[in-house]
C-alpha positions in Angstrom: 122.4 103.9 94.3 120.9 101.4 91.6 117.3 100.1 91.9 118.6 96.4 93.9 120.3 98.8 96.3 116.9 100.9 96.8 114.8 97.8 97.2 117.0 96.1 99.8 116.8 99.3 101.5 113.0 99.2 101.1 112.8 95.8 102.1 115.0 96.7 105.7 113.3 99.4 106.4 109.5 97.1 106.4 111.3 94.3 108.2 113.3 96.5 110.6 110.5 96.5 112.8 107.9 94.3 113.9 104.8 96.7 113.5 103.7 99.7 111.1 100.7 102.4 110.7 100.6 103.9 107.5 98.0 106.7 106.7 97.2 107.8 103.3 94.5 108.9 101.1 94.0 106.9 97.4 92.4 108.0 94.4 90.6 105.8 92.4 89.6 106.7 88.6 86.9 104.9 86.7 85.5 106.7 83.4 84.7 110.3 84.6 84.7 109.7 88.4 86.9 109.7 91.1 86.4 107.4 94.2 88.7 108.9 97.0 89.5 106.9 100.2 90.8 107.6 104.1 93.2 104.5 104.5 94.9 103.5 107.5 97.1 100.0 107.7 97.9 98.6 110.8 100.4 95.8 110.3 102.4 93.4 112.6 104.4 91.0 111.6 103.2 87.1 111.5 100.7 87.8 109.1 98.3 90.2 111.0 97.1 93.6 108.6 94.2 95.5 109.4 93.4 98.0 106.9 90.5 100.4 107.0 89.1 102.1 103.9 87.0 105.1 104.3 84.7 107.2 101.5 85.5 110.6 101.9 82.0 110.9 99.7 80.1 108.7 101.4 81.4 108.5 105.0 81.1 104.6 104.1 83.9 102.8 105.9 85.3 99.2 105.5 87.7 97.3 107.3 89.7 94.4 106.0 91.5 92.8 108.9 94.0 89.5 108.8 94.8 87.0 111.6 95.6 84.1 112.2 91.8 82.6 111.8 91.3 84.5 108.4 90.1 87.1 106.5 87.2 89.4 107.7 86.0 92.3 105.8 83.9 94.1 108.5 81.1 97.2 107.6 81.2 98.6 111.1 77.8 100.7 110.0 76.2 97.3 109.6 77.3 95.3 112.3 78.5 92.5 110.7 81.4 90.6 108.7 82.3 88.6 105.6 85.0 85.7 106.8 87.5 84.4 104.5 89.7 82.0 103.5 91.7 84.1 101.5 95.5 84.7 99.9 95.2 88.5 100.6 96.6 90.8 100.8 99.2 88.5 98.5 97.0 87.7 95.6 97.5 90.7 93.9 98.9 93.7 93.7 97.3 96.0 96.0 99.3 100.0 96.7 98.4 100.8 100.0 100.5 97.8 101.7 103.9 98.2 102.1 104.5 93.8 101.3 102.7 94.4 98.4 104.8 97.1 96.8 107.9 95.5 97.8 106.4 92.1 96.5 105.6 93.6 92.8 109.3 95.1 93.1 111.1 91.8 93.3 109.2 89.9 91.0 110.0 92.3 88.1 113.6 92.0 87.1 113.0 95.2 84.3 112.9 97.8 88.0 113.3 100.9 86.3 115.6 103.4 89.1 115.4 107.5 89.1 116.4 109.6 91.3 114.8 113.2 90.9 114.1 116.3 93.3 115.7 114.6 95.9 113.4 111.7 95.3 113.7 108.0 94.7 111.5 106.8 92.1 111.1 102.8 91.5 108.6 101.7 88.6 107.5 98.2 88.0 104.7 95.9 86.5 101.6 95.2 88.7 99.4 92.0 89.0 95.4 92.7 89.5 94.0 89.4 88.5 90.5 91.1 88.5 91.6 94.3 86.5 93.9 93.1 83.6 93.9 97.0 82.3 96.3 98.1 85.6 100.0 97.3 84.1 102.5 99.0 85.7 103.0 101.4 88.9 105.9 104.1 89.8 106.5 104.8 93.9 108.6 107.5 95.1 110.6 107.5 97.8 112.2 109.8 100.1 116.3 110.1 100.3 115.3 107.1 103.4 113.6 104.6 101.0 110.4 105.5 102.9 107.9 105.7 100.3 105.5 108.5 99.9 103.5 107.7 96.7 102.0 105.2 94.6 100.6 105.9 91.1 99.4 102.8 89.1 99.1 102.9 85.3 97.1 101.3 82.6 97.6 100.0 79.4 97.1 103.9 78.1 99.6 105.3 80.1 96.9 106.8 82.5 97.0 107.1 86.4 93.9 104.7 87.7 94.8 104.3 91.2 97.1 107.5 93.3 97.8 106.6 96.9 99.6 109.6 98.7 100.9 108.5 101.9 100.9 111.2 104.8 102.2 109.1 107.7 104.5 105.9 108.4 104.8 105.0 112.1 107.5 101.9 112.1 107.3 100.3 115.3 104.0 101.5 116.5 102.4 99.9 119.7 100.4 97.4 118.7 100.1 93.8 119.1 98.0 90.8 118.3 94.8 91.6 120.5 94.9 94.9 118.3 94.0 92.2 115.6 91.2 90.5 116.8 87.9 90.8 115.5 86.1 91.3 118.9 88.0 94.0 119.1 87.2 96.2 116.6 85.2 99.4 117.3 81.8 98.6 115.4 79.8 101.5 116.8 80.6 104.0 114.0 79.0 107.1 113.5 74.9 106.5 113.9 74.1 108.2 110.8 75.5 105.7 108.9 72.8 102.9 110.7 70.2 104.5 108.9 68.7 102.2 106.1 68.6 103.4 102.9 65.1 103.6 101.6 64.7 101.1 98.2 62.6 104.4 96.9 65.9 104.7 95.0 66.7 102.0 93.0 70.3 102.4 91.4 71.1 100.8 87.8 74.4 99.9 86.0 75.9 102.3 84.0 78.1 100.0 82.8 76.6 97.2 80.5 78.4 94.2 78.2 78.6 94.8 74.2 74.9 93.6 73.6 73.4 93.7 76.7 70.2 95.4 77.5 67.7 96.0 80.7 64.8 93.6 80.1 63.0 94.2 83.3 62.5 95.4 86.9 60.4 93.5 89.8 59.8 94.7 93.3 59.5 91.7 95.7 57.9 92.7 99.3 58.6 90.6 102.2 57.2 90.9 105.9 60.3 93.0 107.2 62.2 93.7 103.5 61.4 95.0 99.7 63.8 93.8 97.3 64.5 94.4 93.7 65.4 92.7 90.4 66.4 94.2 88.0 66.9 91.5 84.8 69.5 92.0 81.8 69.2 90.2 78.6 72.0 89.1 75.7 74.7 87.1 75.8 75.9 88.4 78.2 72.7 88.9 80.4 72.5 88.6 84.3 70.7 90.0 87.2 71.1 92.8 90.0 69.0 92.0 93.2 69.0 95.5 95.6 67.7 95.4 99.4 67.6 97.7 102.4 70.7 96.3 105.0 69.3 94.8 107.7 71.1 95.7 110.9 71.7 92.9 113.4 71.0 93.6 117.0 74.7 91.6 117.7 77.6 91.9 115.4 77.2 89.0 113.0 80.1 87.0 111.3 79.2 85.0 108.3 81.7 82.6 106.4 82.0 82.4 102.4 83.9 80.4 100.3 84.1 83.5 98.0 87.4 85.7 97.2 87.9 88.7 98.4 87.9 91.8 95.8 88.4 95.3 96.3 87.9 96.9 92.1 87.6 100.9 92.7 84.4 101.6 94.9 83.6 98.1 95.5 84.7 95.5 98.3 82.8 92.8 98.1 82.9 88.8 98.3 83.2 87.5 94.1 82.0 83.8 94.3 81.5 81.1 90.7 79.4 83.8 88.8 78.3 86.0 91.4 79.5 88.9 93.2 77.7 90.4 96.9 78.9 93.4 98.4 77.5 96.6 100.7 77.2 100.0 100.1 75.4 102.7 101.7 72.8 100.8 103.2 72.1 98.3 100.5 73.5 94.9 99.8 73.7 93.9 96.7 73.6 90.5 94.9 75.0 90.1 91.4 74.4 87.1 89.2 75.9 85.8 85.5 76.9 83.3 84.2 78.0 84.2 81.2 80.0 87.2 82.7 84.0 87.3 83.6 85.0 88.2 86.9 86.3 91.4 85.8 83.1 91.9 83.9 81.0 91.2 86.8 82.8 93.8 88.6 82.6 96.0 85.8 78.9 96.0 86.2 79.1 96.1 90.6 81.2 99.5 89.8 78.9 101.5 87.5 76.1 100.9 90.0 76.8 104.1 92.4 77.0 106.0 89.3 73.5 107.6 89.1 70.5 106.6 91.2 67.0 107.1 89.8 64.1 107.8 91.7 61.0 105.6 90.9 
């Protein structure tokens, strides 16, 4: 077998059937810390995905779901979801969907093919717009061309992202009501609707050559505290944190933003600003002066450390 053998087989094997779950779990590293993830991808074909990312630290679970009206990322803990009109999951490179893999496969003509331990093993270059340091990826396959890893590589030759698959069910019984947002289970575990408390207040770890903290404001509302914390330099910006607010109904709201999912953030980047989620915050970055990938640079380090005021 050479490696335009292997993909055809590949490429049969997603389009053999009209439907797929795939379960997995994916390691993400950034600096010293690991963010692991439950995934589960439900696809069927005509453009319909839903995939479902899952903490295994935090418990925190978010759902990305495709149909034919658009884009939703959906935090069941919160009741609500971000729309889109968005190019995923085919705007870049993204290893826990089978299109995806087979996508970043055919566009590199350089496919380097192995076979070792009764393993097929298929390495190419990747494409994350919003993280230019992820160059390449290897995915092994079984003898079937069904694949059951994916390990994606920086410039320094170091695995950032692992996704060990556990499960592909081709042809599972699903269909396009499976893929509608009214359908989705929203009432997740009730521990999770707790609001965190803004006693904590968490700060970037990560911070732009010349950057420095100039200053921290608490803003009380009649039902919400919010804080800003300020960064000066050239490249400065601000972090607003606030309690989520949980609405009594599940609540859709439309962006014009771009979807981004950069290690332990999934959020909605828009212009110079980023807004995501997380543990019973939302967060609201702002800066001008910052690079997407910088801005998520920033978003990232902020579940490092949380310090108590």
């Amino acid at each position: 077998m050479d490696s335009k053998t292997a993909i055809n087989k590949f490429k049969s094997n997603i389009e053999g059937d009209n439907t797929y779950t795939l379960t997995g779990q994916m390691d993400i590293v950034s600096n010293e810390d690991i963010y692991s993830y439950d995934v589960v991808v439900d696809y069927m074909k005509d453009d319909y995905y839903k995939a479902s990312l899952k903490n295994k630290e935090t418990n925190h679970e978010q759902i990305i779901l495709k149909n034919k009206s658009g884009v939703y990322v959906i935090t069941p803990s919160l009741n609500k979801s971000f729309k889109f009109q968005s190019e995923w999951p085919y705007n870049s490179s993204q290893a826990y969907i089978l299109s995806s893999l087979l996508k970043d496969l055919e566009n590199d003509s350089n496919v380097i093919f192995e076979e070792k331990d009764e393993k097929y093993l298929l390495s190419s270059t990747v494409d994350y717009p919003n993280n230019t340091n992820l160059i390449s990826q290897k995915i092994t396959f079984d003898k079937n061309m069904i694949p059951e890893l994916v390990q994606v590589f920086d410039r320094n030759g170091e695995e950032s992202i692992t996704f060990k698959i556990s499960k592909i069910e081709f042809g599972s019984k699903i269909n396009s009501d499976y893929f509608e947002i009214e359908n989705i289970n929203i009432e997740n575990n009730d521990s999770d609707k707790s609001v965190s408390s803004l006693d904590e207040v968490v700060y970037p770890m990560y911070l732009p050559n010349g950057t420095k903290f100039k200053s921290e404001e608490t803003v009380k509302t009649n039902d919400a505290e919010r804080v800003i914390l300020t960064f000066s330099g050239d490249k400065s910006f601000i972090l607003i944190e606030e309690a989520s607010k949980n609405p009594e109904d599940f609540e859709v709201t439309t962006t014009s933003g771009e979807l981004v999912f950069y290690e332990n953030v999934l959020g909605n980047l828009n212009d110079s600003s980023l807004n995501w989620s997380m543990d019973g915050k939302d967060y609201y970055l702002i800066g001008t002066n910052l690079t997407n990938e910088e801005l998520l640079k920033v978003a990232s380090s902020t579940s490092a450390v949380s310090i108590t005021k």
